[in-house]
PQR file with spaces between the fields and no chain letter, atoms N, CA, C, O and H, PARSE charges and radii, in Angstrom:
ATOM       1  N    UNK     1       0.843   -1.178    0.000 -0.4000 1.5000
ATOM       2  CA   UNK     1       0.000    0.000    0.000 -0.0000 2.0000
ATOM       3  C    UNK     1       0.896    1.252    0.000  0.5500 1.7000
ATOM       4  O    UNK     1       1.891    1.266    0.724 -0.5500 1.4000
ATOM       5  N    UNK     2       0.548    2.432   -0.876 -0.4000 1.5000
ATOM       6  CA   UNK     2       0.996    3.683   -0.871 -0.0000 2.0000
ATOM       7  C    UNK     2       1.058    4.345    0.243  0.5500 1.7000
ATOM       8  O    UNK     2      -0.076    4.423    0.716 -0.5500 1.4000
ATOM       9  H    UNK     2      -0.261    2.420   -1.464  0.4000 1.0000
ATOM      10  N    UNK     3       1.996    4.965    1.026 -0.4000 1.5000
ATOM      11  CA   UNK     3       1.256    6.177    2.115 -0.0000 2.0000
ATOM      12  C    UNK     3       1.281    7.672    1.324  0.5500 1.7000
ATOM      13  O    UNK     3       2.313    8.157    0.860 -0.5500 1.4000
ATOM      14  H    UNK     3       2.917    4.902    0.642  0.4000 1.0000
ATOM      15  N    UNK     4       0.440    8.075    1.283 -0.4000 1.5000
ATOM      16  CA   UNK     4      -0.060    9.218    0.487 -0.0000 2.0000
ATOM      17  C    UNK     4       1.076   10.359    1.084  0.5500 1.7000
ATOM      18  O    UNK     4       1.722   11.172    0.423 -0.5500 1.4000
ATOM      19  H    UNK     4      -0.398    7.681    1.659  0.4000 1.0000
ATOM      20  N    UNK     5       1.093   10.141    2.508 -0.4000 1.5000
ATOM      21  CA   UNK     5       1.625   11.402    3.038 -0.0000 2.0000
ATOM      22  C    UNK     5       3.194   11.641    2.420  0.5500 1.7000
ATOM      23  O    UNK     5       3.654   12.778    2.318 -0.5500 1.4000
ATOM      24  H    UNK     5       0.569    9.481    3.045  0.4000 1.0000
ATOM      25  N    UNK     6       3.964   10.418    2.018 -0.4000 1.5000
ATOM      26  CA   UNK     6       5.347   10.456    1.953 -0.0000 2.0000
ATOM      27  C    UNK     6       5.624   10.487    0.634  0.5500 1.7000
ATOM      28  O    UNK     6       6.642    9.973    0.172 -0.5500 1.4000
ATOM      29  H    UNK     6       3.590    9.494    2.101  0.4000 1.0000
ATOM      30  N    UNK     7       4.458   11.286   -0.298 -0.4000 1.5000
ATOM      31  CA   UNK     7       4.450   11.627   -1.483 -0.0000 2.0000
ATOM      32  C    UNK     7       5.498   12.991   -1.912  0.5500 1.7000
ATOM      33  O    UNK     7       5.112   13.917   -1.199 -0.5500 1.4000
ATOM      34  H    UNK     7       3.631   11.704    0.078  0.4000 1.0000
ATOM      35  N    UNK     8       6.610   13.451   -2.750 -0.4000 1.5000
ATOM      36  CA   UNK     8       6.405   14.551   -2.796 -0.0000 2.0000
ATOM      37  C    UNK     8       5.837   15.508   -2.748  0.5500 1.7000
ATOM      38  O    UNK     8       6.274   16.452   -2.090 -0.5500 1.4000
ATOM      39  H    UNK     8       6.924   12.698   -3.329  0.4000 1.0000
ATOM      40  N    UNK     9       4.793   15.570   -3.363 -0.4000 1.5000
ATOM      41  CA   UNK     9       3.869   16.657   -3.788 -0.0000 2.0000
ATOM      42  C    UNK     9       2.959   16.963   -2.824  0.5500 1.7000
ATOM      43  O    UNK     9       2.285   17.992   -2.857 -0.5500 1.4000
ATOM      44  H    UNK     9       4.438   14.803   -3.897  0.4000 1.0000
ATOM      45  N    UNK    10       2.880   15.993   -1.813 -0.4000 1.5000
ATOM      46  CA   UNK    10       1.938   16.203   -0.510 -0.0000 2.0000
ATOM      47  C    UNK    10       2.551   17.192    0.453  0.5500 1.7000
ATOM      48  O    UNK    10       3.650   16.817    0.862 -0.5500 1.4000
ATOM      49  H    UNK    10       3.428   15.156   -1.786  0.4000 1.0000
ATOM      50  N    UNK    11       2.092   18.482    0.977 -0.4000 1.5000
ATOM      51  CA   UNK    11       3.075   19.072    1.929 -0.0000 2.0000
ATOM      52  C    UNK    11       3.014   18.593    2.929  0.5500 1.7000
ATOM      53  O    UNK    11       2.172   17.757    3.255 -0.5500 1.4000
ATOM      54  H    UNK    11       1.200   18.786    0.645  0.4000 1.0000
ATOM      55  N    UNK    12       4.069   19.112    3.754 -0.4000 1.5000
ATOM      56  CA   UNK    12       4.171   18.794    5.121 -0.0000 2.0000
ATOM      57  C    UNK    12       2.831   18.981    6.477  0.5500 1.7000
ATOM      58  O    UNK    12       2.569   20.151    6.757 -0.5500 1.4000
ATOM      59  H    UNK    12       4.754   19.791    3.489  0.4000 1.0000
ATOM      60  N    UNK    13       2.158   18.036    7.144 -0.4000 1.5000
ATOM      61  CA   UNK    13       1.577   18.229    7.871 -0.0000 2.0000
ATOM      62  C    UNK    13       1.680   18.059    9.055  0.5500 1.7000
ATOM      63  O    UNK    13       1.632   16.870    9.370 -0.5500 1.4000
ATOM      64  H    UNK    13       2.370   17.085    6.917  0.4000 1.0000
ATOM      65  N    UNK    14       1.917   19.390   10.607 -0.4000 1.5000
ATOM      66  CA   UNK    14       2.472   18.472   11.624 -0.0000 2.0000
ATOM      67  C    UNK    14       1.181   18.794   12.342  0.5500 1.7000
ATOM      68  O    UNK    14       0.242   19.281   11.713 -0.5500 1.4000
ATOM      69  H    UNK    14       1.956   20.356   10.351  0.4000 1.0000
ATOM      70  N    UNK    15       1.121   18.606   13.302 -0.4000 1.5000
ATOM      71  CA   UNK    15       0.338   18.719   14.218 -0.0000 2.0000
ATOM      72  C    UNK    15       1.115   19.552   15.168  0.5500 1.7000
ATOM      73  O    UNK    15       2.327   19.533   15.382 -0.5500 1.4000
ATOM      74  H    UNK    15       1.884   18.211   13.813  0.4000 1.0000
ATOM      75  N    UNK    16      -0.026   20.456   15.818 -0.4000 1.5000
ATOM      76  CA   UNK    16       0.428   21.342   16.738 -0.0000 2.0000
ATOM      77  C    UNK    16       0.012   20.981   18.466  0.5500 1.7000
ATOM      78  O    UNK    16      -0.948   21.321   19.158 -0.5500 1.4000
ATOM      79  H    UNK    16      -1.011   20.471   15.644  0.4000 1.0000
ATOM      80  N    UNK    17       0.944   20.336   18.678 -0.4000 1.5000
ATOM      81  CA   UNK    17       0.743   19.517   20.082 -0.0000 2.0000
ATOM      82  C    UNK    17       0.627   20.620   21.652  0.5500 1.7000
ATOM      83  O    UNK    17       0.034   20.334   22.692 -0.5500 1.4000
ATOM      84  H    UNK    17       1.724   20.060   18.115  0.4000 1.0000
ATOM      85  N    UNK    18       1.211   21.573   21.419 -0.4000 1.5000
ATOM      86  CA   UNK    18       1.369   22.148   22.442 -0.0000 2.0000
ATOM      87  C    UNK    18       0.241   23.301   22.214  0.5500 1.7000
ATOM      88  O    UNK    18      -0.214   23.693   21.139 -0.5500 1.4000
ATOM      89  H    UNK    18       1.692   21.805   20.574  0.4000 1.0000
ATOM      90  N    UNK    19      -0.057   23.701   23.438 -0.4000 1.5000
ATOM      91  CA   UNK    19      -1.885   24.252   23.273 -0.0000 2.0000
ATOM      92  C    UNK    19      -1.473   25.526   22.928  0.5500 1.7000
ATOM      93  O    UNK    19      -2.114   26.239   22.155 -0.5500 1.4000
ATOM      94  H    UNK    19       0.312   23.382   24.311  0.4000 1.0000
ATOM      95  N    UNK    20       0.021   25.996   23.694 -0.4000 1.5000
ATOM      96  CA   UNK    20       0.086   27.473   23.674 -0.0000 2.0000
ATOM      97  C    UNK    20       0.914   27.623   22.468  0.5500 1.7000
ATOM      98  O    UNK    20       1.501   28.705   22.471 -0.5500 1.4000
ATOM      99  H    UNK    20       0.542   25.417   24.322  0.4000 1.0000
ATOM     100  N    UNK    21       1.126   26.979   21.558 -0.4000 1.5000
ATOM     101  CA   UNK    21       1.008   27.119   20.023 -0.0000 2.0000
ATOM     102  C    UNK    21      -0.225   27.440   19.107  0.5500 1.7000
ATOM     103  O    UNK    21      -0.318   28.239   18.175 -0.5500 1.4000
ATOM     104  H    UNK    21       0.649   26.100   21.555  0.4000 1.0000
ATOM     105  N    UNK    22      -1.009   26.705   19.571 -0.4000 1.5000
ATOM     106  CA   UNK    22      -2.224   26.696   19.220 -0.0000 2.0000
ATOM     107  C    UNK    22      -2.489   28.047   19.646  0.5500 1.7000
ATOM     108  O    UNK    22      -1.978   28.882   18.899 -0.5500 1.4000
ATOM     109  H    UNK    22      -0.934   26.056   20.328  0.4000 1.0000
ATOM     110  N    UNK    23      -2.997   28.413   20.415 -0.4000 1.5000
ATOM     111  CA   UNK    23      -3.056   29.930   20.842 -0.0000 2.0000
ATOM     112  C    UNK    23      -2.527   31.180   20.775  0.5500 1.7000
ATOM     113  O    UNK    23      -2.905   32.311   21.078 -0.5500 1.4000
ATOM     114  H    UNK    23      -3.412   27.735   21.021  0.4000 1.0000
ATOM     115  N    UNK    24      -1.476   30.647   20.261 -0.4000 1.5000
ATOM     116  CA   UNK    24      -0.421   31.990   19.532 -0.0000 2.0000
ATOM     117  C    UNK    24      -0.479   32.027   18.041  0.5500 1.7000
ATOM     118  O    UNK    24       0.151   32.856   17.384 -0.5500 1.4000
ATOM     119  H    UNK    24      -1.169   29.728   20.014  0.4000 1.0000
ATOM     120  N    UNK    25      -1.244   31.117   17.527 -0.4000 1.5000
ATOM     121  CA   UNK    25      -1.761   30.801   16.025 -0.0000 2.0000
ATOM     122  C    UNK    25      -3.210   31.828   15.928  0.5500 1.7000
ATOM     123  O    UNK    25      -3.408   32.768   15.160 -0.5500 1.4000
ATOM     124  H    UNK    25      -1.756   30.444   18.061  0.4000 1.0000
ATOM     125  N    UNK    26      -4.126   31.256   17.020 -0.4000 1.5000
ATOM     126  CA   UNK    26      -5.442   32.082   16.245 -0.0000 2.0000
ATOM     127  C    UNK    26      -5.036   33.575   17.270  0.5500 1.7000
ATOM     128  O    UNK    26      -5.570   34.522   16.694 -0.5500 1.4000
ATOM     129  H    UNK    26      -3.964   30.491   17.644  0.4000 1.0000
ATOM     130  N    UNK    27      -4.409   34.000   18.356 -0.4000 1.5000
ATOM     131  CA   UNK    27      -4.030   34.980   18.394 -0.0000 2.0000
ATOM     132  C    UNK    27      -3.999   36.011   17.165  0.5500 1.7000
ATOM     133  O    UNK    27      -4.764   36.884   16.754 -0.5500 1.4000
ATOM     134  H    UNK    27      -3.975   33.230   18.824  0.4000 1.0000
ATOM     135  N    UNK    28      -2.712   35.480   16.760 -0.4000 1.5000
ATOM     136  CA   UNK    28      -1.864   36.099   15.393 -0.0000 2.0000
ATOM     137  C    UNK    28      -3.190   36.239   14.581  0.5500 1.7000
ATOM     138  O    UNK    28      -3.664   37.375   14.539 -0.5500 1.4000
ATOM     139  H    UNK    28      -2.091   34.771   17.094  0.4000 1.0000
ATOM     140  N    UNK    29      -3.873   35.210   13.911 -0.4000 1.5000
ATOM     141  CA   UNK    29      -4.661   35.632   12.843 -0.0000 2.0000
ATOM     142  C    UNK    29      -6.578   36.214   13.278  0.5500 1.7000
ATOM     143  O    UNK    29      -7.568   36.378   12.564 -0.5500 1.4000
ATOM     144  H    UNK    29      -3.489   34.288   13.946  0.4000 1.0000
ATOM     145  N    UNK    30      -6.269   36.403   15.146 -0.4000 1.5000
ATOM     146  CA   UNK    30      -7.610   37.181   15.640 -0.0000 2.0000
ATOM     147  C    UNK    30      -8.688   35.818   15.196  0.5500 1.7000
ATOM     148  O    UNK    30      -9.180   36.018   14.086 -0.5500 1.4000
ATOM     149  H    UNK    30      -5.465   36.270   15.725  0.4000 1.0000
ATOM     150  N    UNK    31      -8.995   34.918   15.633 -0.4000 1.5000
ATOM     151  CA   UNK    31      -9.667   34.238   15.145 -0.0000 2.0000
ATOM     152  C    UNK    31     -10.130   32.792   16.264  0.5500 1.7000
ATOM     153  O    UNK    31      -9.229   32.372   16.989 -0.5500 1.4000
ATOM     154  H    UNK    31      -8.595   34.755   16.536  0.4000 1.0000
ATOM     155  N    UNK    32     -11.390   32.171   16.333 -0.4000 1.5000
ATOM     156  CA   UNK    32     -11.500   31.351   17.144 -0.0000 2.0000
ATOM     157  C    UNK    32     -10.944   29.738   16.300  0.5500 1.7000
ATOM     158  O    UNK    32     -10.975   29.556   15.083 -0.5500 1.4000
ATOM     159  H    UNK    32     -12.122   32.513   15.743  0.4000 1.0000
ATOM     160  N    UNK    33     -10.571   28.955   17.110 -0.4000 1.5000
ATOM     161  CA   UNK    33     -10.707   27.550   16.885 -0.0000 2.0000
ATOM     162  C    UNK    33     -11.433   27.171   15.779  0.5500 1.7000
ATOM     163  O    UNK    33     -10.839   27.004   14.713 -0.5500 1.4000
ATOM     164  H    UNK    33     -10.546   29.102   18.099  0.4000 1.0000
ATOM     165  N    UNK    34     -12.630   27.007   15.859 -0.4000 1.5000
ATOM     166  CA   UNK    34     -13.680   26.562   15.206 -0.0000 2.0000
ATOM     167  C    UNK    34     -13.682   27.230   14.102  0.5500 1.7000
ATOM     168  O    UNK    34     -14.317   26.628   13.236 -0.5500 1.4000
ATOM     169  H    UNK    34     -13.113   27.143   16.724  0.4000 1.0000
ATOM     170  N    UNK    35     -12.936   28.920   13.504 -0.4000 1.5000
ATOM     171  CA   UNK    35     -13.358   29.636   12.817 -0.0000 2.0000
ATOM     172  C    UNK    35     -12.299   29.257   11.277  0.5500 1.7000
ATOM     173  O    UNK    35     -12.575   29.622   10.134 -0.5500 1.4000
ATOM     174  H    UNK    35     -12.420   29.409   14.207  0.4000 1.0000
ATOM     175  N    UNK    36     -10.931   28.342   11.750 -0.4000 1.5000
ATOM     176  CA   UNK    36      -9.932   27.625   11.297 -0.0000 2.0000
ATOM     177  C    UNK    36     -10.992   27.075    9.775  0.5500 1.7000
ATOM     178  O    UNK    36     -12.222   27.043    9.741 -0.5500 1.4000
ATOM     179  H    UNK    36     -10.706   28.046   12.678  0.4000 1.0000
ATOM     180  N    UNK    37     -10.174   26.756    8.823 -0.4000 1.5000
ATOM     181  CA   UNK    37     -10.812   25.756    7.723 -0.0000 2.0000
ATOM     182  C    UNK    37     -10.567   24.623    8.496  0.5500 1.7000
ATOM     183  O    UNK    37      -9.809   24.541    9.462 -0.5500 1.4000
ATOM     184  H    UNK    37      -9.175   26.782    8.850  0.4000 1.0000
ATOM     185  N    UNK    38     -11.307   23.700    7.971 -0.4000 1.5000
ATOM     186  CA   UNK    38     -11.424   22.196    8.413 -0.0000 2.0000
ATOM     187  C    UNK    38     -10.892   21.093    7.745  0.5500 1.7000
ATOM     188  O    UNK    38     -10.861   21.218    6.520 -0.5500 1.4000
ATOM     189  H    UNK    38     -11.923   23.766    7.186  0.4000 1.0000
ATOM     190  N    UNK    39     -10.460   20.040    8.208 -0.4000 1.5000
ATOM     191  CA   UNK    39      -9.729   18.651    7.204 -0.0000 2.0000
ATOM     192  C    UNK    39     -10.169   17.927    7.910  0.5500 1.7000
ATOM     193  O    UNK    39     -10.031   17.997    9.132 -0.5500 1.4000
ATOM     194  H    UNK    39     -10.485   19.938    9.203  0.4000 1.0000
ATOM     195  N    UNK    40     -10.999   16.795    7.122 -0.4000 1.5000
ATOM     196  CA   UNK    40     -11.267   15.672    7.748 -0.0000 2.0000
ATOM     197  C    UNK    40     -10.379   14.704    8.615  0.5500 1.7000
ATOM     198  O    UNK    40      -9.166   14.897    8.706 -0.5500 1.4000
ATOM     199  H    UNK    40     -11.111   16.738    6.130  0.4000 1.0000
ATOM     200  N    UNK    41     -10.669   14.225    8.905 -0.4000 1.5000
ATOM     201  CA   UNK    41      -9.739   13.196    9.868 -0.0000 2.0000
ATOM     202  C    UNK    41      -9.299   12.457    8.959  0.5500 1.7000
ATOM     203  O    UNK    41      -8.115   12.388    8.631 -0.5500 1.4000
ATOM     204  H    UNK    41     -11.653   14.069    8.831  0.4000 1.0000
ATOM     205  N    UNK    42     -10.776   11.458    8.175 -0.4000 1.5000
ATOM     206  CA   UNK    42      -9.845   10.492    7.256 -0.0000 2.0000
ATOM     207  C    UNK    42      -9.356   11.091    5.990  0.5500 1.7000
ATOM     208  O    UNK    42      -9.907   10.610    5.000 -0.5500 1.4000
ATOM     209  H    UNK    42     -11.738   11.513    8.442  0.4000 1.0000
ATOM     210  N    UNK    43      -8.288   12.202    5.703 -0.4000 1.5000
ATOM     211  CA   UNK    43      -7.926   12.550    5.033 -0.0000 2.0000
ATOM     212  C    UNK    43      -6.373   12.081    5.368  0.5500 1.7000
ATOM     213  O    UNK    43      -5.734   12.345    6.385 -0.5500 1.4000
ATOM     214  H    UNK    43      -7.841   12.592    6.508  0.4000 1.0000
ATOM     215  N    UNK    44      -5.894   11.202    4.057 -0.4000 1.5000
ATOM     216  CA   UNK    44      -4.355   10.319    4.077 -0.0000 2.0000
ATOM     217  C    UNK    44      -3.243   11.236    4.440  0.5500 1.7000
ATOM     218  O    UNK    44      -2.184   10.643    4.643 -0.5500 1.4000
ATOM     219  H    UNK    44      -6.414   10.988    3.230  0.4000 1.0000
ATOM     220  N    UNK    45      -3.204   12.589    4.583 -0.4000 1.5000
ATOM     221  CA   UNK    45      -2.052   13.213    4.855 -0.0000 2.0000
ATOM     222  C    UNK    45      -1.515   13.768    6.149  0.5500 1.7000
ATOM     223  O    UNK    45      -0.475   14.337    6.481 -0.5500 1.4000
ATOM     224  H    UNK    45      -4.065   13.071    4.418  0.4000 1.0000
ATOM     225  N    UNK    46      -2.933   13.280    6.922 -0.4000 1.5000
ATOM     226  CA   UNK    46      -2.564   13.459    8.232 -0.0000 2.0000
ATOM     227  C    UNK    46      -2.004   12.754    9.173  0.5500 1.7000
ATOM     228  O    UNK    46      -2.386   11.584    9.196 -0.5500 1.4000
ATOM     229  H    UNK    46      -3.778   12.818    6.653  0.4000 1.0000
ATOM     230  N    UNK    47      -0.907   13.175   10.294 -0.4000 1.5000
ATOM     231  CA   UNK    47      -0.331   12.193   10.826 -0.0000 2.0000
ATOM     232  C    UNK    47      -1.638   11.519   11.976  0.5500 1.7000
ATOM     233  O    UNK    47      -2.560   12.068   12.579 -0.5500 1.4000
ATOM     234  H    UNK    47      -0.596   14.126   10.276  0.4000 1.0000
ATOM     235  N    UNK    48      -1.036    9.716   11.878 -0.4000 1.5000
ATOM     236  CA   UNK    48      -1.791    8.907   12.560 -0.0000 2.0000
ATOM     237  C    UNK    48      -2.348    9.652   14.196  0.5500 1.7000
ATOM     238  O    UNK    48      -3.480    9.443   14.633 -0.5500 1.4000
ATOM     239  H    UNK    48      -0.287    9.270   11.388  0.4000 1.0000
ATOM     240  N    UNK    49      -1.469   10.386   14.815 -0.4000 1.5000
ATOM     241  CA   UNK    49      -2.100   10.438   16.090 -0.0000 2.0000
ATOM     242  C    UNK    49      -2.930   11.792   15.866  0.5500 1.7000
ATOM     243  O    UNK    49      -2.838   12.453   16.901 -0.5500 1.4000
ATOM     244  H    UNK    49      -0.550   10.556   14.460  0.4000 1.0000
ATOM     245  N    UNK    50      -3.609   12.371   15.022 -0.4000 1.5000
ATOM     246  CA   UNK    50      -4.556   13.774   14.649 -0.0000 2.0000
ATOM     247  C    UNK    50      -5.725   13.207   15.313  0.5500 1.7000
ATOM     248  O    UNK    50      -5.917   12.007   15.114 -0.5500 1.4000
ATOM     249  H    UNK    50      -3.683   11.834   14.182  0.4000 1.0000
ATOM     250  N    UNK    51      -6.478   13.784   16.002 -0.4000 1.5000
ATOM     251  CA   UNK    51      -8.162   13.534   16.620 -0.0000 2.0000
ATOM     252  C    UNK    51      -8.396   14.708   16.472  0.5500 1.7000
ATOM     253  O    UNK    51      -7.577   15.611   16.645 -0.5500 1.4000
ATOM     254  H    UNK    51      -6.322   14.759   16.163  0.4000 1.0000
ATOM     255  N    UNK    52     -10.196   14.906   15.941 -0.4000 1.5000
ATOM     256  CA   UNK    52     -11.047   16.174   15.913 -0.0000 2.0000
ATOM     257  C    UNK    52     -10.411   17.062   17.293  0.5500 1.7000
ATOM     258  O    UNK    52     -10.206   16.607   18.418 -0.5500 1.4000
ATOM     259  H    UNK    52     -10.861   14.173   15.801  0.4000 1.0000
ATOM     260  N    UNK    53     -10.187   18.435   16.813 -0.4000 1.5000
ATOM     261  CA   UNK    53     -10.273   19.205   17.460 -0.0000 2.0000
ATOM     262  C    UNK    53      -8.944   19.877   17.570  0.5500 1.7000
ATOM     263  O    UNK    53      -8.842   21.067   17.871 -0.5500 1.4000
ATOM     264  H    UNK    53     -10.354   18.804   15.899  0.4000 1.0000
ATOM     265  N    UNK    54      -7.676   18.905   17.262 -0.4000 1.5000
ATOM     266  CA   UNK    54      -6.273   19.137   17.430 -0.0000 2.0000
ATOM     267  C    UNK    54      -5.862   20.245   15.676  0.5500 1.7000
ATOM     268  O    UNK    54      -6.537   20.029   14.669 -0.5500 1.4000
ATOM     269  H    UNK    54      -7.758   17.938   17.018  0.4000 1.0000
ATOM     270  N    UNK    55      -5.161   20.901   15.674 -0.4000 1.5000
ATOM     271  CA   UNK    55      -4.905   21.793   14.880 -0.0000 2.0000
ATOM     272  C    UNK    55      -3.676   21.443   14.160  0.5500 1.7000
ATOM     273  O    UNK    55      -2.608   21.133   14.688 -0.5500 1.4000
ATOM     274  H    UNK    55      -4.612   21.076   16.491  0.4000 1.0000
ATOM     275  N    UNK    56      -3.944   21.527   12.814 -0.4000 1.5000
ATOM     276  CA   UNK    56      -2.715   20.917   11.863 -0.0000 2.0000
ATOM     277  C    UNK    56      -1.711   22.538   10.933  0.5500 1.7000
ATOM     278  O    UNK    56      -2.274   23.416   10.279 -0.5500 1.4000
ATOM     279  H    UNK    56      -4.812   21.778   12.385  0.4000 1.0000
ATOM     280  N    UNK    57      -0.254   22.439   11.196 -0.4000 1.5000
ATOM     281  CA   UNK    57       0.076   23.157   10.164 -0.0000 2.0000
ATOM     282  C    UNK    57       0.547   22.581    9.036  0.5500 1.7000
ATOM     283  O    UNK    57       1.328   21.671    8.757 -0.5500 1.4000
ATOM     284  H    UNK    57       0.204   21.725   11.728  0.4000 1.0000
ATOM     285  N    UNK    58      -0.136   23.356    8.462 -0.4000 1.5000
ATOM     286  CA   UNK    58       0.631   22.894    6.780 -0.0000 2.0000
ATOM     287  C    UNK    58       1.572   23.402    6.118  0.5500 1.7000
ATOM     288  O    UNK    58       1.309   24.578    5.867 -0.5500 1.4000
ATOM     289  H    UNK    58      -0.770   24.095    8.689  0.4000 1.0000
ATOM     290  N    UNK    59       2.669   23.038    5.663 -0.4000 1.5000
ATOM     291  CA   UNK    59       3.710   23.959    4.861 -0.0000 2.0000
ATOM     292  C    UNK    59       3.807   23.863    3.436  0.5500 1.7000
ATOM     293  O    UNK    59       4.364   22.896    2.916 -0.5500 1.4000
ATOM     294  H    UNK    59       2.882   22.082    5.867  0.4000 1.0000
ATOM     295  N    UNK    60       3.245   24.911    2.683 -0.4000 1.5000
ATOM     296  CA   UNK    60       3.619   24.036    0.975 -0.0000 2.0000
ATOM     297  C    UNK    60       4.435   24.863    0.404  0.5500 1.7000
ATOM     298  O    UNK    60       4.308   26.030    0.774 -0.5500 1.4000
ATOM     299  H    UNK    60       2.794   25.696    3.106  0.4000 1.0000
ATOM     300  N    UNK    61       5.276   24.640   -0.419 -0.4000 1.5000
ATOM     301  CA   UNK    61       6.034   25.619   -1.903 -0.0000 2.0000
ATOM     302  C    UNK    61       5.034   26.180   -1.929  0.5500 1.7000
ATOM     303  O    UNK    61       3.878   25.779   -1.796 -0.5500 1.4000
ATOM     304  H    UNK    61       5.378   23.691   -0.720  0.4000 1.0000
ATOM     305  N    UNK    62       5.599   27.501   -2.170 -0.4000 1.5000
ATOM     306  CA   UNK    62       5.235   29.065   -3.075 -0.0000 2.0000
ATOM     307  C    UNK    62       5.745   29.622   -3.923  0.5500 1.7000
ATOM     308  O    UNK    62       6.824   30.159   -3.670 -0.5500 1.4000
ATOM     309  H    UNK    62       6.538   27.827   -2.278  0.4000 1.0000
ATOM     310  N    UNK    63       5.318   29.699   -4.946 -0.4000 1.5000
ATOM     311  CA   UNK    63       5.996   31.000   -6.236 -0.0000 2.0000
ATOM     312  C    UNK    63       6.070   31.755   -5.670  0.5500 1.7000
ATOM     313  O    UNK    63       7.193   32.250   -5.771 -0.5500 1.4000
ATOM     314  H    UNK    63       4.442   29.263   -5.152  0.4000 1.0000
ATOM     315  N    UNK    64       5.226   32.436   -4.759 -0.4000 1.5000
ATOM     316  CA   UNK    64       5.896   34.135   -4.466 -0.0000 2.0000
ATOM     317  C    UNK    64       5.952   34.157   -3.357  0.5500 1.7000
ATOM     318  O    UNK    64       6.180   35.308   -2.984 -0.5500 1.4000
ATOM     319  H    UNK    64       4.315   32.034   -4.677  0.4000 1.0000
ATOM     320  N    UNK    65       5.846   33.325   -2.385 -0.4000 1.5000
ATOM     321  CA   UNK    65       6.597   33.598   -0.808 -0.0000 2.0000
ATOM     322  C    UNK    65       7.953   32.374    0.110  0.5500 1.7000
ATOM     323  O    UNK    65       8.542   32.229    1.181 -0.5500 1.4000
ATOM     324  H    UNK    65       5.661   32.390   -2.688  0.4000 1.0000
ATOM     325  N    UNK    66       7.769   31.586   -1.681 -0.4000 1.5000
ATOM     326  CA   UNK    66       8.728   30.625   -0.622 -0.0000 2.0000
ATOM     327  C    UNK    66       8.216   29.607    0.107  0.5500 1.7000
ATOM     328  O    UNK    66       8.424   28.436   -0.209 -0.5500 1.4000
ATOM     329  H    UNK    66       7.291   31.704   -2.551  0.4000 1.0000
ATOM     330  N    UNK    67       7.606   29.901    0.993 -0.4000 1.5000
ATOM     331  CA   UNK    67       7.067   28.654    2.022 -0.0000 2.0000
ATOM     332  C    UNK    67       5.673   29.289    2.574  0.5500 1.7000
ATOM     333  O    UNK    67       5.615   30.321    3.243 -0.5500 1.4000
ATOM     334  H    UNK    67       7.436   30.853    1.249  0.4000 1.0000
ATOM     335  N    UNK    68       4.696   28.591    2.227 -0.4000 1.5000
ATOM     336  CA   UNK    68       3.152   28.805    2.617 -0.0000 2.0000
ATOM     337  C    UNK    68       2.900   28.802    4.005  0.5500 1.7000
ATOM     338  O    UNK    68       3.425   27.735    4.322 -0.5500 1.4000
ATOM     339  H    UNK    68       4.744   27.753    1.684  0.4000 1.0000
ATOM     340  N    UNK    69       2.492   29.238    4.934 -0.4000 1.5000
ATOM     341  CA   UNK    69       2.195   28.371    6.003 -0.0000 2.0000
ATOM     342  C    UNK    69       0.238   28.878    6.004  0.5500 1.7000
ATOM     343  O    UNK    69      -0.252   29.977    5.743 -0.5500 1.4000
ATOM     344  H    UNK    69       2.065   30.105    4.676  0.4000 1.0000
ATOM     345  N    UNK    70      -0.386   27.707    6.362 -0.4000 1.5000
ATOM     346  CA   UNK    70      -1.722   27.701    6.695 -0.0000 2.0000
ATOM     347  C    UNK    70      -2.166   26.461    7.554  0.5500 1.7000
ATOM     348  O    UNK    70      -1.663   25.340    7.628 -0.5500 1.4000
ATOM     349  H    UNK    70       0.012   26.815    6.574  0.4000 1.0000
ATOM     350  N    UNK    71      -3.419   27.085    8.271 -0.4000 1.5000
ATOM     351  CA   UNK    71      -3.604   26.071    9.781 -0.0000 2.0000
ATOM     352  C    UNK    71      -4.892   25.402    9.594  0.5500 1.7000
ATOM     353  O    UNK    71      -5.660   26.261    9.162 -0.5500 1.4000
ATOM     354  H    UNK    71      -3.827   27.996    8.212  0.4000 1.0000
ATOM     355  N    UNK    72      -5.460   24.347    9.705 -0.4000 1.5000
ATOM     356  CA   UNK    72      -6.585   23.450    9.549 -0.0000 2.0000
ATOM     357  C    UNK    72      -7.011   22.727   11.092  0.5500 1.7000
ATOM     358  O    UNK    72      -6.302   21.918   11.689 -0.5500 1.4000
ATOM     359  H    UNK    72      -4.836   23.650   10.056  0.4000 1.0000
ATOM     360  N    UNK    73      -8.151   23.166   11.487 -0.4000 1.5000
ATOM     361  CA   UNK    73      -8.941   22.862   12.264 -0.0000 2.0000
ATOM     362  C    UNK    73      -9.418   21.147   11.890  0.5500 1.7000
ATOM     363  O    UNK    73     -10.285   21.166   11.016 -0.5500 1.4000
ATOM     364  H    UNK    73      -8.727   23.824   11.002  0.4000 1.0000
ATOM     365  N    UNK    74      -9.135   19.998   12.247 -0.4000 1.5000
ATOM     366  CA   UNK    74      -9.249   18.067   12.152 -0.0000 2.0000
ATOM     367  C    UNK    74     -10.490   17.979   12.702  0.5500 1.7000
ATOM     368  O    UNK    74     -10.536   18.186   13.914 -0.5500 1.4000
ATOM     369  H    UNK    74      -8.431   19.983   12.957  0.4000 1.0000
ATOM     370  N    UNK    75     -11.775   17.662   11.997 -0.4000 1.5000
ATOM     371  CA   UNK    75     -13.127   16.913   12.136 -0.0000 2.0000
ATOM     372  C    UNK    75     -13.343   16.006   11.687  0.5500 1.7000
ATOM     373  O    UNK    75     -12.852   15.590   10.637 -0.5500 1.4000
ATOM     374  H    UNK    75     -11.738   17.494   11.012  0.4000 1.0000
ATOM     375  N    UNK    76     -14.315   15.346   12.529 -0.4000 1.5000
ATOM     376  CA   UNK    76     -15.217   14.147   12.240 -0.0000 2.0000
ATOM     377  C    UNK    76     -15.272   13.959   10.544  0.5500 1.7000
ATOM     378  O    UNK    76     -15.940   13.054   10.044 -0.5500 1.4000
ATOM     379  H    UNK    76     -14.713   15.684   13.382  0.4000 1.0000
């Protein structure tokens, strides 16, 4: 079987384990938890230990900044 995640083209997804990361995230962008875009759980690029509610960053290539960063709220 493939793991999707260890694809090139898939970016990096970590999970943000520590809460007061999490909180210095929707700080920065003024924003609640819930207000985050959403990624399913069973979506293949997430690491195995993700449960609803835990907050994922994503890093992808950019043409014009280099390195993307954007944050996804993990649901049901």
């Amino acid at each position: 079987m493939v793991n999707v995640s260890e694809h090139e083209l898939v970016p990096d997804h970590t999970l943000l384990e520590d809460d007061s990361a999490v909180e210095e995230v929707l700080e920065e962008y003024n924003v609640r938890r819930t207000d985050l875009p959403k990624i399913t759980r069973t979506d293949p690029a997430l690491p195995d230990e993700a449960e609803p509610g835990d907050v994922i960053r994503i890093e992808r290539d950019s043409r014009t900044a280099d390195r993307a960063t954007v944050y996804r709220l993990v649901v049901e």
